[in-house]
N, C-alpha and C positions, 0 to 999 in steps of 0.2 A: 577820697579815693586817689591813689596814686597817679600819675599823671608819665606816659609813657615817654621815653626818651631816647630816639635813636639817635645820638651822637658819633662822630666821625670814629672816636676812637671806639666805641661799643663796636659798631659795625667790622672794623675791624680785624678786633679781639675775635668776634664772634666768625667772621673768614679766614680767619688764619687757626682755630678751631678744626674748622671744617678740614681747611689745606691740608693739614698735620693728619687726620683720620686718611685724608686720601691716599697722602705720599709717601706714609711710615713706611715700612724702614728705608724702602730704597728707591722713591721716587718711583715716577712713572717710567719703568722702563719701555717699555713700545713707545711711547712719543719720544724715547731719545733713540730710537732707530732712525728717526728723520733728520735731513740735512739743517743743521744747526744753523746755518747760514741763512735759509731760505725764509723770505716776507709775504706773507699773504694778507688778501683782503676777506672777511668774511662778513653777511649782516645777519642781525639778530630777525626772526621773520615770525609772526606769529602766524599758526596753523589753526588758531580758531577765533570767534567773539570773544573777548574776556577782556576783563577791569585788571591792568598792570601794574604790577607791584615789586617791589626789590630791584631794581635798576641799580642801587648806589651799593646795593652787594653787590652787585654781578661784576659792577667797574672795578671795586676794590679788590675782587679776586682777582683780575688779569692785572690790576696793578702791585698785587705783594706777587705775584707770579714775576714780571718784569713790568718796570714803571715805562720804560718805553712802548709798552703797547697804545694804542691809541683808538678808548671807547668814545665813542661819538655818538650821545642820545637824541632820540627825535621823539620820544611821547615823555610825558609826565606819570610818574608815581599816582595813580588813581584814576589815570583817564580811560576810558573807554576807546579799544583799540577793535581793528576791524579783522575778518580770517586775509592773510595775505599783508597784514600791515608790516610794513617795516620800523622795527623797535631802535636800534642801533647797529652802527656800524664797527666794526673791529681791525684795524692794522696792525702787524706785528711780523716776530717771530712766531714762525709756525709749528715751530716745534713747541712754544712757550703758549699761546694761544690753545694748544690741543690738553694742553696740561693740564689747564685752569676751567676748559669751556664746561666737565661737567658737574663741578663744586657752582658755578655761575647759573648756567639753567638750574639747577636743583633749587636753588634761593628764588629765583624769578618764578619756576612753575607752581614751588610748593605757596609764594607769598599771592601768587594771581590767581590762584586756586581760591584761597580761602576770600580773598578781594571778590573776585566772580560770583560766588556762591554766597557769600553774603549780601550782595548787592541785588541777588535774585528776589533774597527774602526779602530783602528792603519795598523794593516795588511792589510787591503784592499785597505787603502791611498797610502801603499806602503813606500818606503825610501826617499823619493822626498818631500812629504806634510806632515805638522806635525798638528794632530787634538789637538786641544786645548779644555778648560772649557770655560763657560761663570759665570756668577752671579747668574744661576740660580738654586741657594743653598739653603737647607735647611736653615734656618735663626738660628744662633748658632753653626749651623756644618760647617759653610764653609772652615774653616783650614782642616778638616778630609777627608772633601770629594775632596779637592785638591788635599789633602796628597792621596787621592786613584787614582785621574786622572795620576799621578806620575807615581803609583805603576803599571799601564797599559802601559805605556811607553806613555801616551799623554803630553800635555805641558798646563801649568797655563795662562791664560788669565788676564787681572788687576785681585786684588786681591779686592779692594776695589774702592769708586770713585775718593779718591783721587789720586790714579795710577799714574795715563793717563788722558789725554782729550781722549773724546770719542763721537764724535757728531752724533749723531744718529737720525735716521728720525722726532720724536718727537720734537727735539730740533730745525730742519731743517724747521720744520712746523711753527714754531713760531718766527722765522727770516729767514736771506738771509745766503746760504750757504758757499759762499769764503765770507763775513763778517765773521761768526763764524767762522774760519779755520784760518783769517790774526788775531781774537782776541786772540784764543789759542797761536797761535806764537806767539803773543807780550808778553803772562803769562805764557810762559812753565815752564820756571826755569827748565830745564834739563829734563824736561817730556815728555815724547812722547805723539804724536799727531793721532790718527786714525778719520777717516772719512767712515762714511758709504754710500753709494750712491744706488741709485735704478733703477738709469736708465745711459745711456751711454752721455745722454745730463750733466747731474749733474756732472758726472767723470769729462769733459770735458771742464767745468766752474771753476774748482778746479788743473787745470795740471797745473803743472810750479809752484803752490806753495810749499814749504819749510814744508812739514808733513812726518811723517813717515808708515803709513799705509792704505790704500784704503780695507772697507772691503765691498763686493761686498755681497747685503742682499739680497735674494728673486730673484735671477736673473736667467733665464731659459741658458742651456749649452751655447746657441749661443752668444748670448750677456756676457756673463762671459768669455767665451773664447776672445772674441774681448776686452773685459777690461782690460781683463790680457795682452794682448796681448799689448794696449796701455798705460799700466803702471808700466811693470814689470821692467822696466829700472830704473825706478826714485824712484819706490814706494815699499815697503813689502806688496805680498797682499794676503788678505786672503777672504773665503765667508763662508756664513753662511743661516741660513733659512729652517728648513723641510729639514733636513741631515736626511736620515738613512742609513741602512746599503745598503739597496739596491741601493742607488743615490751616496755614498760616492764615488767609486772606480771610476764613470764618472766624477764626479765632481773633481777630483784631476788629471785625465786627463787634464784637461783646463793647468795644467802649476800653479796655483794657490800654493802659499807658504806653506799657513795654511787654515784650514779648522775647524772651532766651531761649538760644536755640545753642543746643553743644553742637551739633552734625557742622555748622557753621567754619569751626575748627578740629575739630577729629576725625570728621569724614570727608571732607573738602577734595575734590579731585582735584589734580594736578594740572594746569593748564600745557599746554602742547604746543611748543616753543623750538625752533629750529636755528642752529649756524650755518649757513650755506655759502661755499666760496662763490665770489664773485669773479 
């Protein structure tokens, strides 16, 4: 599985992205109605509980903005911060600080957002079941929004298709199910193999084959417990389908390994983050 890599220059590339949607064509005109001249202090403040995340975007925006600003971090990338924490501090032009501050909270809310809420599901799964991502990413953010499943303490799912085989109902629909499962093993090359099943007749047609994971979609307690129950020997299994917070902590009952949740990353609320001059 590919192995995520947020590098100085990524980060970057990916803020100076963002800058360029913000300031096309002609810059921020209202922040140049202010006195050019003038320096202010501002700190980053959080407005609720939440697990924080993107801190070295948010610096590298006010720094391709002007590198003489000066971000001054006081929490770490994945810590648990309090409502009223102080996250960082900010020195600058003020005109140049206004510019940048909301390409910067955008990266910080939307990455502490996904950190937050997946850290929810973490706790409820317990020590036993580990919640993972799926694919269902923003389309250009999916490095970031992994990097935030991370910072929650959840766990990456493939990263992309070439991963893993992944035979999923779709695929199921359109041929026979141990056909696809003996073709994957003949093309792994070192890849792991998941299968997804829907019902306990399908598990049951696919036992004794040579895969590495059974992931158990849409399936109500009873029958997920009896899957688990009939495959945990041989198989890594994990379920998936219409997880929330309120199903998560039965659902990791059954004995199940891992537990995928998309709302983790798609639906993630935004954590509530302020600049306040000082």
């Amino acid at each position: 599985m590919s192995k995520i890599k947020l590098s100085e220059n990524f980060i970057k590339n990916t803020v100076k992205l963002a800058l360029n949607e913000d300031l096309y064509p002609s810059g921020d005109i209202t922040s140049n109605l202010i006195q050019n001249n003038k320096t202010i202090k501002v700190k980053l403040i959080s407005n609720q509980k939440a697990i924080i995340g993107g801190l070295l975007f948010a610096k590298h925006t006010f720094a391709l903005i002007d590198n003489k600003i000066k971000f001054n971090i006081f929490k770490k990338d994945g810590s648990l911060i309090k409502k009223n924490s102080l996250v960082a501090t900010i020195q600058g032009n003020a005109q140049n600080i206004l510019i940048a501050e909301r390409v910067a909270l955008n990266f910080l809310s939307h990455i502490s957002g996904i950190a937050t809420k997946t850290n929810q599901f973490v706790k409820l799964a317990g020590k036993q079941c580990k919640i993972c991502c799926t694919r269902k990413t923003i389309p250009n953010l999916r490095v970031i929004q992994k990097y935030a499943v991370k910072l929650g303490g959840g766990i990456n799912h493939r990263f992309n298709l070439s991963d893993e085989f992944l035979i999923k109902d779709n695929h199921i629909a359109n041929s026979d199910i141990k056909k696809l499962v003996l073709l994957a093993i003949k093309k792994k090359r070192k890849r792991k193999i998941t299968v997804e099943v829907d019902n306990l007749k399908q598990l049951k047609k696919i036992m004794g084959l040579k895969f590495n994971t059974v992931l158990f979609d849409n399936m109500n307690i009873k029958n997920l417990k009896e899957g688990v129950k009939i495959a945990k020997k041989y198989y890594e299994t994990e379920a998936s389908g219409n997880v929330s917070l309120k199903k998560v902590k039965l659902i990791a009952s059954t004995g199940v390994n891992r537990i995928s949740v998309g709302s983790i990353t798609h639906s993630a609320i935004a954590v509530d983050l302020s600049l306040i001059h000082i």
